[in-house]
N, C-alpha and C positions, 0 to 999 in steps of 0.2 A: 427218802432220799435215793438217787438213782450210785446203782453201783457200780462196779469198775475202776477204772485207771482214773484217777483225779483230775489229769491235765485232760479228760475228756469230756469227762459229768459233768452234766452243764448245770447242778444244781450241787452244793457239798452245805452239812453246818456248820453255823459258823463257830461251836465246839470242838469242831473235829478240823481246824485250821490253827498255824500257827506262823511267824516270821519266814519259816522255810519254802513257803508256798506263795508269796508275792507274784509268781509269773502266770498261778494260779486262780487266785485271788484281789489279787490288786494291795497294796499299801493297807489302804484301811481296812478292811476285811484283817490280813493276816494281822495287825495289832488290836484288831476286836478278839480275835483268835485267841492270841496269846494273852489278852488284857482277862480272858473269861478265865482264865488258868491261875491265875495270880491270886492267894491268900487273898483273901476277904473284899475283894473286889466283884463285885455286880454289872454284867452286861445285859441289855434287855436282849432276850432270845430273838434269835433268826437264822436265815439262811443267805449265804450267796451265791450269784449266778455269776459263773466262772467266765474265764476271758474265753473259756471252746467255744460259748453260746456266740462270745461274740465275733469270734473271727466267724465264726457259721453266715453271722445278719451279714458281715463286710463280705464273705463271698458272693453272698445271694444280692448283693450291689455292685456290680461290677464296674459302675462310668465311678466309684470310688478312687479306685485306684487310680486311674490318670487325673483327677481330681490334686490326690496327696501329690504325683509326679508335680503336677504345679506349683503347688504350696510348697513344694522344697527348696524351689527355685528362688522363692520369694527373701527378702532383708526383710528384718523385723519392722522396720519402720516402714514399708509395703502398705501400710493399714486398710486403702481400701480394699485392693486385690484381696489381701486378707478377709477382710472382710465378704467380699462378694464369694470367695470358693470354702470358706469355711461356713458359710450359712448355704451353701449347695450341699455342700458334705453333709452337714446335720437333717438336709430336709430329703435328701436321697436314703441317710439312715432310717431316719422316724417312720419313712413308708413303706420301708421293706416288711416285708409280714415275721413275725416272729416264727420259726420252725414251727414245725405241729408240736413235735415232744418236748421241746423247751416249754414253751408256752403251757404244756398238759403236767410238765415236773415243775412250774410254778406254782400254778393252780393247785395238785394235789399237793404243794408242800405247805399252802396257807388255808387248809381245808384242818392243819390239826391247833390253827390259834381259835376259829371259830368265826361265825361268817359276819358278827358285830366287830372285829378287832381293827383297829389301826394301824397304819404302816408306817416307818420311814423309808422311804427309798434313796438310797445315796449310792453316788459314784464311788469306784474303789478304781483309781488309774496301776498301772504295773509302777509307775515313776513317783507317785506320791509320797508323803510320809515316810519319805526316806532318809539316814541320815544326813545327807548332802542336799533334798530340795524337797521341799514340803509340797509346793503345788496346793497351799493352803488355798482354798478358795476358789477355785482354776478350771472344776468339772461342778456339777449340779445334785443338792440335794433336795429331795420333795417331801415335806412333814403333812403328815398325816391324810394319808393315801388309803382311801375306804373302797371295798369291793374286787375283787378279781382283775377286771376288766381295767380299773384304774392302776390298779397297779401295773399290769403288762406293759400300757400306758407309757406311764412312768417310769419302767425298765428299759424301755426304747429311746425316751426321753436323758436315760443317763448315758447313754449310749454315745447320744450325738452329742451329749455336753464333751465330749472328749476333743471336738473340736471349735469350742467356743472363741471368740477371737484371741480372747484375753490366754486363754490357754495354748493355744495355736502360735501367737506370740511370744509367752514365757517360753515355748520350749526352742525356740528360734535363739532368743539370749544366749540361753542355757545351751546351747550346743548339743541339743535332744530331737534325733529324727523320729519325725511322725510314727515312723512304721514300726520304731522299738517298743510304742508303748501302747498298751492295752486296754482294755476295759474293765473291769468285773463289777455287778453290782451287789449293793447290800441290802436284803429286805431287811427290816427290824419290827419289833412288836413299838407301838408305839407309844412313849413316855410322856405325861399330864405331870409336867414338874408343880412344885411351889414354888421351887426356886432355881436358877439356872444360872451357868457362864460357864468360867473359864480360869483356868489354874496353870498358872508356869513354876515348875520345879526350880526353875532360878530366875531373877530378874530381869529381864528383858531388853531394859538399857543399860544397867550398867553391866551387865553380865554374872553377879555376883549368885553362887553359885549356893550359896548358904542361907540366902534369901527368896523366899517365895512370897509370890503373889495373888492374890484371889479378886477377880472381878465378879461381880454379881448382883443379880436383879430377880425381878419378879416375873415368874408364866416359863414360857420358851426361852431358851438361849437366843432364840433370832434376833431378837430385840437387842442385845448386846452387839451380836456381830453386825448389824444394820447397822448401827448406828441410828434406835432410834431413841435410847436412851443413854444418859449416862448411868453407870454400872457405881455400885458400892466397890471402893478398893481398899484390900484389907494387905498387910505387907508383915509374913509372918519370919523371925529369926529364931533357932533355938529354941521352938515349940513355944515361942510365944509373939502374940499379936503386937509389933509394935509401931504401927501406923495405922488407922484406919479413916478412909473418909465415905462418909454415906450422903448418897448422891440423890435428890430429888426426883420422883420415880412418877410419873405423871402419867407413863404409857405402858402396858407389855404388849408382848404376841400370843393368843392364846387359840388351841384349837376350835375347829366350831364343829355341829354336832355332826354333821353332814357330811365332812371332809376338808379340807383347805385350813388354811388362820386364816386369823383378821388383828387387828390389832385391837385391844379395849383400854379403854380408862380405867387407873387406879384408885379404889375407895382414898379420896382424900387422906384421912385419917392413917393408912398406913402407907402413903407417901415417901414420908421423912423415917420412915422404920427400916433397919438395917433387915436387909434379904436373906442372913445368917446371923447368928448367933456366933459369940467371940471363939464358943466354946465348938462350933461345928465349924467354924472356920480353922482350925488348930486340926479337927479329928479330919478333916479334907485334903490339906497339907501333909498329916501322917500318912495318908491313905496315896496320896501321891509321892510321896518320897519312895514307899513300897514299888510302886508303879515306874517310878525310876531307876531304882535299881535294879529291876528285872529289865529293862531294857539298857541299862549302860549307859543311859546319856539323860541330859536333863530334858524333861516333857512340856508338851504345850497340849494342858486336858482339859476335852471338854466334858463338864457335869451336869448330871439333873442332881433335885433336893425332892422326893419322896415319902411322906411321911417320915420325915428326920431320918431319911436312909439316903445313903449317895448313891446312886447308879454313874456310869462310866461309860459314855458314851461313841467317844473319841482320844485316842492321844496317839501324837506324832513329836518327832524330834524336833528343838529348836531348832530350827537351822541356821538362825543370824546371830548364832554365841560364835564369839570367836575363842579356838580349843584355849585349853590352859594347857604352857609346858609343862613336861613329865616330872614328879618330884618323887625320892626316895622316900620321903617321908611324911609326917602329916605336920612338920611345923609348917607357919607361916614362911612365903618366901615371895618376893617381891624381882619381878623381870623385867627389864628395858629390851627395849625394839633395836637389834641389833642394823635393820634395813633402813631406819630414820638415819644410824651414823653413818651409816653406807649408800646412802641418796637412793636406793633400792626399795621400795615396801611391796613391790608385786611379788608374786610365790615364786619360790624356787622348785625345781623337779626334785626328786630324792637324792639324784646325783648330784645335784649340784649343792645342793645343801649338806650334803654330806663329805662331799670335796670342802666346803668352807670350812667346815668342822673339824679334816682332820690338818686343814692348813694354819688355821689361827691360833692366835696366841693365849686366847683364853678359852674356858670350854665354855659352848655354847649350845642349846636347847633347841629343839624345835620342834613349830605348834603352827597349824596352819599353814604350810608350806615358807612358814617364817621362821627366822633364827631369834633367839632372845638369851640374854645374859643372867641371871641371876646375882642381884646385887643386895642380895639381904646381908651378905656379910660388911659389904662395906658402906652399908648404910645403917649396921650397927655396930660399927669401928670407932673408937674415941676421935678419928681424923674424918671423922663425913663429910664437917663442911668445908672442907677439900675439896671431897669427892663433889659435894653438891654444886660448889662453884666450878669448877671443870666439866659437869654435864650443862649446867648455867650456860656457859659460853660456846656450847655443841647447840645447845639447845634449851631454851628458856620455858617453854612450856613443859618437856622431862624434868625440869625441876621445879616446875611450880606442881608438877603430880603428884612426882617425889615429897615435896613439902605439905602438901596436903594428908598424903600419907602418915606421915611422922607427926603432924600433929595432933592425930589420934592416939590415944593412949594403949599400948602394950603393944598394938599391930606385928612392930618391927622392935623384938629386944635388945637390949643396949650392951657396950662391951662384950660381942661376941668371940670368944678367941679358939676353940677348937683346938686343934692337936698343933695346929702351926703360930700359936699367937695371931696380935689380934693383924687383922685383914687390912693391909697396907697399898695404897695407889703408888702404882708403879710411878717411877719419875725421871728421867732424862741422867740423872747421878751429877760429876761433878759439873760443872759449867765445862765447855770450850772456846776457844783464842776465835775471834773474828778473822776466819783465815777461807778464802776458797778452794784451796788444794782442800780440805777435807773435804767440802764436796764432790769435789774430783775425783777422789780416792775413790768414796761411796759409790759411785754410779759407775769406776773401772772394775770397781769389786763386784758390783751387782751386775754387768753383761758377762763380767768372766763368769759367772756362775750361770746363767742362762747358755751361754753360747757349750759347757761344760755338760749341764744337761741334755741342749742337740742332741750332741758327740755321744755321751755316754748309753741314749737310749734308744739310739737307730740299732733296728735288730732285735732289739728285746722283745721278749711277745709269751703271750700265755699266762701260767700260774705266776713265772720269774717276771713278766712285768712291773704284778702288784707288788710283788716282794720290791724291785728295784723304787717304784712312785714310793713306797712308805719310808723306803732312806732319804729319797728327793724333798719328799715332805719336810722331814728334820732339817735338809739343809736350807729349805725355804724361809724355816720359823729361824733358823739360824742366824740367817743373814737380815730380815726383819728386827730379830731379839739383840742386835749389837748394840751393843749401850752408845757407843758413838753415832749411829743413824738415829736413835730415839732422842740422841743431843740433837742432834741437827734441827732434826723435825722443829723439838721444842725451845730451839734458839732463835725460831724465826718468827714461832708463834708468838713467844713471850716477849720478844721486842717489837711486834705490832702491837701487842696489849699493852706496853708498858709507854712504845711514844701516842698509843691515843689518852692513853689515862691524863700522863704529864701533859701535853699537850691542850688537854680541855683544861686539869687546871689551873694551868699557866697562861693559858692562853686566849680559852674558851674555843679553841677552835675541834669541832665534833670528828670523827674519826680522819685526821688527819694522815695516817698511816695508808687509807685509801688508794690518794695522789702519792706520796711518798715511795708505793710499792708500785705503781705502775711500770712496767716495761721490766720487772725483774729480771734480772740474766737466770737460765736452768731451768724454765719453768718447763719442763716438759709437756706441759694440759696445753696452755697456752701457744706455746710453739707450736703445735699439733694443727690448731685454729688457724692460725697463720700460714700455714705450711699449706691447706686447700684451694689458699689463694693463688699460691706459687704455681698448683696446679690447674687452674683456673686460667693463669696467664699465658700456659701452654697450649690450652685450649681455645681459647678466645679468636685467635686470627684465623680458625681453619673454619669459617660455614657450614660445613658439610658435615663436622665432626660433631659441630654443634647440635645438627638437626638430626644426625646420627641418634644422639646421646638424649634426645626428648621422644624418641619410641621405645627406650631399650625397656625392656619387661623382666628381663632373667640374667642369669647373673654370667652366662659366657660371652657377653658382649665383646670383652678386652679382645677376645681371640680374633674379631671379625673389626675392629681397630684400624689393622696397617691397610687394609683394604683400601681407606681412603684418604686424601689430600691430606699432608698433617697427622695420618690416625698414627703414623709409628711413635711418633714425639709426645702423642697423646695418651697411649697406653704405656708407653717408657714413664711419663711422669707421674700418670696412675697408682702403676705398679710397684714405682718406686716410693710411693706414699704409704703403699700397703705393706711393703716389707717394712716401712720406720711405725706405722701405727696400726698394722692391720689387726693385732690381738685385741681392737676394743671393741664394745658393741655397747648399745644402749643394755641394761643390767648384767656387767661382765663379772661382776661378782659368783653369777649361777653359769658354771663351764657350760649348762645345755645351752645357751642363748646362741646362738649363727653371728661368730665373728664377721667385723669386714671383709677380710683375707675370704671369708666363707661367701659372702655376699657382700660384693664388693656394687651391686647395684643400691644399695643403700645411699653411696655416696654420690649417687648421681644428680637426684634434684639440687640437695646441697652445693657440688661443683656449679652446675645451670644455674642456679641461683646468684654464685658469685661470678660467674662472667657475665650476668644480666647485670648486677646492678656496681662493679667495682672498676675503677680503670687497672691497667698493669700497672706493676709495680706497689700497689696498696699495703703488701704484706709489711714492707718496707719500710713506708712511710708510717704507718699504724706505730711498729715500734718504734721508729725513731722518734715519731711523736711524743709517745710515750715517756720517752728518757728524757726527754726536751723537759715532759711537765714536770715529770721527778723533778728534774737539778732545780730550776725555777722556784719549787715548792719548796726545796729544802733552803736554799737561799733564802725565799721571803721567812721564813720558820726560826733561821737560824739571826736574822735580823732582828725583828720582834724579841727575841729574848734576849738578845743582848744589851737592849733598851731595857732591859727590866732590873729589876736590884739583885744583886747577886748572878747579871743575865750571862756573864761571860761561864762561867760554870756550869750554869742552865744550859749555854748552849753547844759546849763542849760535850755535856753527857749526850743531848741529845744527837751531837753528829756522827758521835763511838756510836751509839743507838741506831739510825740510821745506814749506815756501812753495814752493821749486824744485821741487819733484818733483807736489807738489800743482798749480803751475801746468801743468808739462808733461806729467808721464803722461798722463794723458788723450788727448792730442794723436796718440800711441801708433798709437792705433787709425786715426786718420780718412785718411791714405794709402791704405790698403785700402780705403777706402771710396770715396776718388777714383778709384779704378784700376774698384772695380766700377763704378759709378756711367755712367763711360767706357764699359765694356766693354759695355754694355745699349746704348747709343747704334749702337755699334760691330755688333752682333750684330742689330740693328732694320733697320738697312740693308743689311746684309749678306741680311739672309733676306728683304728684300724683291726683292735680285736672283734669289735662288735662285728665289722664287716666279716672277719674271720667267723664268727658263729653263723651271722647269716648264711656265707658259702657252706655250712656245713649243717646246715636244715634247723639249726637250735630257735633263732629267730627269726621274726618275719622281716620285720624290721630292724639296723641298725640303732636310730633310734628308740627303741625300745627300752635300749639300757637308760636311757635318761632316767626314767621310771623307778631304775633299781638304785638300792645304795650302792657305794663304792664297794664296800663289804658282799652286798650281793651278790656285785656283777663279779668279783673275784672268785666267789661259790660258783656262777653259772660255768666260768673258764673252767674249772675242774673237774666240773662233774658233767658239762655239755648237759643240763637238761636246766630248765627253766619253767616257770610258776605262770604260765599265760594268762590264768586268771588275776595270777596279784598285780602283774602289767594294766590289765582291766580295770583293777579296784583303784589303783591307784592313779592313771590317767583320768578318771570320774570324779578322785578326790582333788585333781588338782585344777579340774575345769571347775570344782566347789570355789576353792578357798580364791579362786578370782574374784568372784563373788563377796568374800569376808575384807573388810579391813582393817590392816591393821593396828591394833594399838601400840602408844608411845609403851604404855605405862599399862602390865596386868597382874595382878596379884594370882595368887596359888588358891584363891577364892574364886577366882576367872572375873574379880571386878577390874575393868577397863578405868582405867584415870587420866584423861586428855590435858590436865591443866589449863590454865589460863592465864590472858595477860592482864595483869591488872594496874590500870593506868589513866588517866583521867585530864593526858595533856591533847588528845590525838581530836579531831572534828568530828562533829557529830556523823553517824552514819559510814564511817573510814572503815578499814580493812587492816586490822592490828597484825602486826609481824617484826620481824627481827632487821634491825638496818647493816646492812653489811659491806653497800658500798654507796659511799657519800655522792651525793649529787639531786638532783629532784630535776623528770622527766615528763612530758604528757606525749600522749601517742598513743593510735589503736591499740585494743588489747588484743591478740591473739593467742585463744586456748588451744594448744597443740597440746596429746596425751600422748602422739606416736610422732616420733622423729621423721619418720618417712614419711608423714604427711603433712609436715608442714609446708606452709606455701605462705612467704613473708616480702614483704618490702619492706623501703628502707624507711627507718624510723619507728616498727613500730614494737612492740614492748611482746616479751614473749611470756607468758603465762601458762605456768605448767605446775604436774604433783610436783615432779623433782627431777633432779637435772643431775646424772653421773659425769664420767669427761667426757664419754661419746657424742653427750649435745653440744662440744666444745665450738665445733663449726659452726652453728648457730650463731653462734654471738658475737661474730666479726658481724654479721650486717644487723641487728636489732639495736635499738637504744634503751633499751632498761629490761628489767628482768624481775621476774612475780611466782614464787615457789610455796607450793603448800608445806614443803620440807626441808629445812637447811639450819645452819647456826654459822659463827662465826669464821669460822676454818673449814668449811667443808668447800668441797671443789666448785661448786656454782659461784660458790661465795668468794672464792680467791681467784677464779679466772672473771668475774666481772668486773672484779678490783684491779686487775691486772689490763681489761682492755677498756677501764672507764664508767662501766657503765652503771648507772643507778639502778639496787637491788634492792627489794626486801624480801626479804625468806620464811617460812615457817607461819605463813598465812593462814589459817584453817578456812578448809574448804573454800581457799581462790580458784580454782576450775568450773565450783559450781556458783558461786555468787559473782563471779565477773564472766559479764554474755560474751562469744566472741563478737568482735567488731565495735566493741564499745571502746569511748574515750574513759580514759584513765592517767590520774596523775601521781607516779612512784615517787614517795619521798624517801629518797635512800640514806639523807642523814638520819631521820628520825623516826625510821621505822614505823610507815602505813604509807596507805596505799587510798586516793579515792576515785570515786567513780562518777563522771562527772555527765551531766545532762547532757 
C-alpha cells in the first residue's frame, strides 16, 4: 500500500479505514472498514481507491467540468438532457487513461491475493450509506472481475457510474450538488456464497425496531436484488423465528469460471428448501444486532453463507425508518403525531420546534423534525375511552391505530398512576351561560396581551431577550390555559356534536350543524377569506395595477404601488390586510416559515385570482348568504320537530342548542390566531438578534439560527461563538426528514400504525375519509401541495395533504375540498363548513391517487370521495 497523507494515496486497506474517513473513502468503503473491526464479523479482504485517484481522472478531463456546470442547471424531471450529459460525463470518464501510479498501486496491490483470485469491484460514493440517504443502488457494482486489466477496467467503470442518470437525478431530489460528492472504489477478494441476501436490523414497513428480517436465496445476492427470484423471508423477534415463508427458487446468479455471472437453474430437488436453516437464521440476526449497535442506528446488511460461516459484505443505514421520540426509559410508550392535530406534518427547523415546545401546553417530543405526544399514560388511564373518543373525532384513523394497539395484550399497561394519580383529560370544567360578551372578553383579553408584548419588548436585546421570551412564554400558556377559553372552545364543539347526534336521531338528517353553522359571527379563519376579497374589490377597477400585480416576482412590490393609476388605494388595502392577518403563513406553527407581513407576494396570485373570477362586493354577499341559509335551516329543523311527539321540547333544546353553538364556534378559530399573532412578535426580535450576530462576524447567515434550538441560539448570544458545523449537520438533517413521513401512530419500538377505516357502506373503488362538511360536489380535482402554486377556477375541488388557515383564501372560489389530514374540528374542516362547501378530510394518500385534472365526486355527507371516468 502506498504511504503518506491518506486524503492523497490513492490506494489505502480497507483495514486500515473507518466511519471517519468517508471524504476519503466513500460510504461503503468506510462501513467495510469499520464492519472488519467489529467482534466476530468477517469481511472479504481488499483494498480501496481513494476519491485522490479520482479527482486525478476528473482533472485529466477537463470538457467535465462544464459538462457538471450544465447538469446543475437542469430540474430533476430534465430526463433527457439528463440523460444525454450524464452518458457524456461517464464516456469522457471511462476514456481518460488511468494515471500511471494509480493504475501501477492497483496492480501491485492484487499481485498479493494471487493471479487466479476474483474481484468485486464496487462503487463507494462520499454521499452514500449515510445516515440521511443511502443512494442504495445509485453507482455500479461489478462481481467477479478476473485479471489486472479487468479490473482497472472496471475501476473506471465505477468511476463514471457516479453519474448514471438515476443517480444524477436522485441527487437533484435530494438537494445534493454534483461537485460535493465523490468517488472511491472498493476492490474486494471475491465471495462464492451457498447462500446470499439481505438482513434489516428492524422491519422495514412497519418500522418495528425489535423486529428483524432475513431475505434469502441461493448463489449470489444478485439474484435477490434483480429481482429474479423471490427470496426465502424469515421475521425474527426475541431471538426467535416467528414467520418464515420459503419461496420457490427456480433461478440464482452464479459466477462462471472466466469472469462475469450468468444466471443457472436450480437442482429441482432443492427448490422448495429453505436457503438457511432456522438455526443460522437466529445466529445472522445476533450477528447483525452486534453490527447495529456498533453503528447506532438500525442496518440494511448485505450477506454471503460460506461453509456455514457469515461473511458481511455491505451494511448501510435504513434511511426510510421514521426516528423514534426520545424515551427515559425502556418501557413501552406509545406517541401521537402532534402535526396531524395541527394541519402541519412537514419538518419543523430546530427553532421552530423548539419555540413549539416551550409554548404548549403539554410536553412534546421530537423525532424527525416532527413533534409527538406521548400518550401512554392516558391510554392506560381507567378514563381512555374518553380519551379514545376525543382523538375519534380529531381523527378516526388515530384511533382506529390506537385501538389496534390496545388490542394486543400487555403492549400498553393498565391503570397507570405514577406520583400524580391516575392521568386525567383535561376538560373545559364547569359548563358556561350562552352569552357572547364572553367571547368578547376573550379576544379583548388576548390583543391586550399581544399589543402588551409589542410595548414590553421593543428594546430588549441580547442574553435579557431570552430571559424576557421565557416570561412571555408563561404568559402565552397563561392565557391559552384559562379555563374560560378552553369553555368556549368546548362549548361550540360540543353543541355542534350534540345537534348532529340529536338531529340524525330525530330526524335522520346527517350533519346538520353543517348549514346551521354557516356564516358564524367571530370566526376569525373565515373572515380572513373574506377579507381578500374586500381586497380584490380595490384592485379590480385599476388595469394597470392589475397587470402590475401578474409580473411581480419579489416581495417589495408594495413600494413601487402608488406609482400607478389606483396603486396608492391598492397598496393602502394591501397593507392593511397584512397588519389584520399578516402573522399567518402556510405551516405557522414553525416561527422559521416567512410570514406574509414577510412575503407579502404570496398573496398575490391568490388577490389575481379573485378579481378574475368574483364581481365587487362578493365578500358580502357570501356572508349574508350564509346567514340567509342558517335561519332557513334552523326554521325548517325547528318545524319538523315539532311535528314529532314530545316535538315542542325537542325543539326548544335544540334552539338553546343552536344560539350556543352559533355564539361560540366561531370562537374556534381565534386561539390560533393568538398564538400566531405572538409568534411574529417573537420571531421580529428574535431575527433582529440574529442580524445582530451577523453584523458582528458570528454568523453567515441570519438565518442560520433557524437551525439552532431556542436554547442554543441563547448560548450563541453569550458567548458570540457558534458550532458552523452543527448548522451543517443539521440543515442535511432537515433536507432528510422532508424525505420521511410522518406517522399518525409510532410506538417506542419505532412501529408505525396508520389505522384504518373500516366500513363497508362506501362504492366500490371510493376514497374513504372523514365527512366534515355536508353536501356532495363533482368538479375537477386539483392537487396543489404548495399554496403559491396554485392556479384554480371556479368550481373546482381543491385536493391537498392539509390545509392550516393560511389556505383560508383558497376556499372562497373552489367548491369542495379533499385532505389527506383533518377530523372534525380542525380548521379545514370548520372553515369549509362555514363557507358551504362539501369536504372529506383524512383521505389516505388523496394527492397520489387522485391525477390532477381528473373529475371527482366529494361526498361530504358521508364521507368518501369517487373518481369518476
Amino acid at each position: 500500500m502506498d504511504e503518506g497523507r491518506s486524503d492523497l494515496a490513492p490506494l489505502v486497506d480497507l483495514q486500515e479505514v473507518d466511519e471517519t474517513q468517508i471524504a476519503v473513502v466513500g460510504g461503503k468503503a468506510a462501513h467495510l472498514g469499520a464492519l472488519s473491526r467489529v467482534d466476530g464479523v468477517r469481511v472479504p479482504a481488499g483494498f480501496c481507491v481513494t476519491t485522490a485517484a479520482f479527482r486525478r481522472v476528473l482533472a485529466e478531463a477537463p470538457s467535465v467540468g462544464e459538462l457538471l456546470d450544465q447538469l446543475s442547471r437542469l430540474g430533476p424531471d430534465d430526463r433527457e438532457a439528463i440523460g444525454a450529459l450524464s452518458a457524456e460525463i461517464r464516456r469522457s470518464i471511462e476514456e481518460t487513461a488511468i494515471p500511471g501510479d494509480v493504475a501501477a498501486a492497483i496492480t501491485g496491490a492484487l499481485t498479493r491475493f494471487g493471479d487466479e483470485t476474483a474481484y468485486a469491484v464496487r462503487s463507494s460514493a462520499t454521499a452514500e450509506d449515510s445516515p440521511t440517504a443511502s443512494f442504495a443502488g445509485q453507482q455500479d457494482t461489478y462481481l467477479n472481475v478476473m485479471g489486472s486489466e479487468a479490473v482497472l477496467r472496471h475501476v473506471s467503470r465505477c468511476w463514471a457510474s457516479l453519474f448514471t442518470e438515476r443517480a444524477v437525478v436522485y441527487r437533484l431530489r435530494n438537494g445534493i450538488d454534483h461537485r460535493s460528492v465523490q468517488m472511491a472504489v472498493v476492490v474486494q477478494q471475491m465471495v462464492f456464497p451457498d447462500a446470499a441476501g439481505i438482513l434489516f436490523t428492524a422491519d422495514p414497513v412497519s418500522g418495528d425496531r425489535k423486529v428483524a428480517t432475513v431475505d434469502a436465496g441461493f448463489g449470489l445476492g444478485e439474484a435477490l436484488v434483480s429481482g429474479l427470484v423471490d427470496p426465502d423471508v424469515f421475521t425474527v423477534r426475541d431471538g426467535e423465528v416467528v414467520t418464515s415463508a420459503v419461496a420457490a427458487k427456480h433461478h440464482a446468479v452464479a459466477a462462471l469460471p472466466g469472469g462475469g455471472t450468468r444466471e443457472v437453474p436450480i437442482d429441482p430437488r432443492r427448490q422448495e428448501q429453505p436457503a438457511l436453516t432456522e438455526a443460522q437464521v437466529v445466529r445472522l440476526v445476533r450477528l447483525g444486532r452486534r453490527i447495529e449497535a456498533h453503528f447506532g442506528r438500525p442496518q440494511d446488511i448485505e450477506w454471503c453463507l460460506v461453509d456455514d460461516d457469515f461473511l458481511i459484505v455491505q451494511s448501510r443505514p435504513i434511511t426510510t425508518l421514521f426516528p423514534v421520540p426520545p424515551a427515559a426509559d425502556q418501557e413501552n410508550h406509545v406517541y401521537l403525531s402532534v402535526g396531524h392535530q395541527q394541519m402541519m406534518t412537514d419538518p419543523m427547523k430546530p427553532l421552530g420546534s423548539s419555540m413549539w415546545q416551550l409554548t404548549a401546553m403539554a410536553p412534546m417530543l421530537e423525532a424527525g423534525g416532527r413533534l409527538f405526544v406521548d400518550a401512554t399514560r392516558l391510554l392506560a388511564a381507567p378514563g381512555r375511552a374518553g380519551f379514545l373518543e376525543m382523538v375519534g373525532k380529531s381523527d378516526p384513523l388515530m384511533r382506529d391505530a390506537l385501538q389496534t394497539l390496545l388490542d394486543r395484550p400487555d403492549f400498553v399497561p393498565t391503570a397507570l398512576t405514577g406520583d400524580g394519580g391516575p392521568a386525567r383529560l383535561p376538560t373545559g370544567g364547569t359548563s358556561i351561560a350562552t352569552d357572547p360578551a364572553i367571547v368578547t372578553e376573550l379576544i379583548e383579553r388576548s390583543e391586550a396581551s399581544v399589543a402588551a408584548l409589542r410595548r414590553d419588548i421593543a428594546g430588549v436585546s441580547g442574553t435579557a431577550l431570552f430571559d424576557f421570551l421565557l416570561e412571555a412564554f408563561e404568559e402565552h400558556k397563561r392565557i391559552l390555559g384559562e379555563p374560560l377559553n378552553t369553555q368556549a372552545i368546548m362549548a361550540g364543539m360540543e353543541a355542534t356534536w350534540w345537534l348532529n347526534d340529536r338531529l340524525y336521531e330525530w330526524l335522520g338528517e346527517k350533519n346538520a350543524a353543517d348549514t346551521l353553522t354557516l356564516s358564524a359571527p367571530g370566526n376569525i379563519t373565515s373572515e380572513m377569506g373574506l377579507a381578500l376579497l374586500d381586497v380584490a374589490d380595490q384592485i379590480r377597477p385599476h388595469p394597470e395595477v392589475v397587470a402590475f400585480l401578474r409580473g411581480v416576482e419579489d416581495d417589495d412590490f408594495l413600494d413601487d404601488l402608488p406609482k400607478l393609476p389606483g396603486g396608492t388605494a391598492a397598496r393602502d388595502a394591501i397593507e392593511a390586510y397584512l397588519d389584520r392577518y399578516g402573522m399567518r403563513c402556510v405551516g405557522e406553527i414553525d416561527i422559521t416559515r416567512p410570514r406574509w407581513s414577510e412575503r407579502p407576494s404570496t398573496l398575490v396570485p391568490v388577490i389575481l385570482d379573485n378579481v378574475r373570477l368574483f364581481e365587487p362586493g362578493a365578500a358580502r354577499r357570501r356572508f349574508a348568504q350564509g346567514q340567509q341559509q342558517a335561519r332557513e335551516k334552523a326554521q325548517e329543523v325547528l318545524a319538523r320537530l315539532r311535528a314529532l311527539p314530545d316535538g315542542e321540547q325537542k325543539a326548544d333544546e335544540t334552539e338553546r342548542m343552536i344560539e350556543r353553538v352559533r355564539t361560540f364556534v366561531g370562537y374556534r378559530e381565534y386561539p390560533k390566531y393568538g398564538i400566531v399573532s405572538r409568534y411574529l412578535v417573537y420571531k421580529k426580535a428574535l431575527l433582529d438578534e440574529a442580524e445582530r450576530l451577523v453584523r458582528a462576524g458570528v454568523l453567515a447567515e441570519k438565518e442560520d439560527v433557524f437551525y439552532l434550538t431556542f436554547q442554543e441560539f441563547h448560548e450563541v448570544v453569550r458567548t458570540h461563538r457558534v458550532d458552523d458545523e452543527l448548522i451543517r449537520r443539521r440543515a442535511d438533517a432537515f433536507r432528510s426528514y422532508q424525505t420521511l413521513t410522518p406517522p399518525r401512530v409510532i410506538t417506542s419500538d419505532g412501529e408505525v400504525l396508520t389505522g384504518a377505516y373500516r366500513r363497508d357502506d362506501v362504492p366500490t373503488g371510493a376514497l374513504i375519509g372523514v365527512p366534515v362538511s355536508a353536501g356532495t360536489v363533482e368538479g375537477r380535482a386539483r392537487v396543489i401541495l404548495d399554496m403559491a402554486q396554485a392556479d384554480l377556477e371556479a368550481g373546482d375541488i381543491l385536493v391537498t395533504a392539509h390545509t392550516d388557515p393560511s389556505w383560508t383564501p383558497l376556499f372562497v372560489g373552489i367548491a369542495g375540498l379533499v385532505t389527506e389530514v383533518g377530523g372534525l374540528m380542525t380548521h379545514g374542516a370548520v372553515i369549509a363548513r362555514e363557507y358551504g362547501l362539501p369536504a372529506v378530510v383524512s383521505v389516505l394518500d388523496a394527492t397520489r391517487l387522485i391525477r390532477d385534472g381528473q373529475r371527482i365526486r366529494v361526498h361530504g355527507s358521508d364521507g368518501y370521495v369517487e373518481i369518476l371516468p
